[in-house]
C-alpha positions, 0 to 999 in steps of 0.5 A: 707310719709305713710307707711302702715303695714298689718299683712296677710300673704305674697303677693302669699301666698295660704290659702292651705299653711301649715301644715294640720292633718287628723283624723289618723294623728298627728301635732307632728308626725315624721319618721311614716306614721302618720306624717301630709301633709304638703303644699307649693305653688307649692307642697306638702308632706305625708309620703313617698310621695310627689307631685308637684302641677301644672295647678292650676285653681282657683274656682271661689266664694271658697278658693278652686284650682283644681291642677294637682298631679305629685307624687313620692313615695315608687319607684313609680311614677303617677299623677291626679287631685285633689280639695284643698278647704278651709272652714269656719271652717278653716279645709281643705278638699282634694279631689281626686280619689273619695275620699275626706279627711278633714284637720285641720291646726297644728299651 
């Protein structure tokens, strides 16, 4: 019998999948609006605000999904579209509202 080992992450797990800062925010930071995003399958969190990930669409030839955001935060609620995409450098650029962010994973 042959048991192969592979040490990738878990079937299903997502390259987007993590803890990502930004320019503005700390890997380390807790309780303040400069604590970094962090994702899951099918959501994600920032300060005060999360989001459920649904609708996901891979693009095709990228590390990249566009989901729909339903997001709650602060006693409000509203959702759109946004573009998740993995570099080569391993940094995460988040796209929505005209507006794109870029991300550096925290380990």
């Amino acid at each position: 019998m042959i048991v192969l080992a592979f040490t990738t992450p878990a079937l299903g797990q997502s390259f987007y999948v993590g803890t990502w800062a930004g320019p503005e925010t700390s890997c380390n930071a807790e309780n303040i609006d400069r604590v970094p995003m962090r994702i899951f399958e099918d959501s994600i969190s920032f300060y005060e605000t999360s989001c459920k990930l649904t609708t996901p669409v891979e693009i095709r030839g990228m590390k990249a999904k566009l989901f729909d955001f339903e997001c709650v935060g602060e006693g409000f609620a509203w959702e759109y579209r946004g573009l998740l995409l993995l570099n080569d450098d391993d940094t995460l650029e988040f796209s929505a509202d005209g507006q794109t962010n870029t991300f550096r994973r925290c380990e």
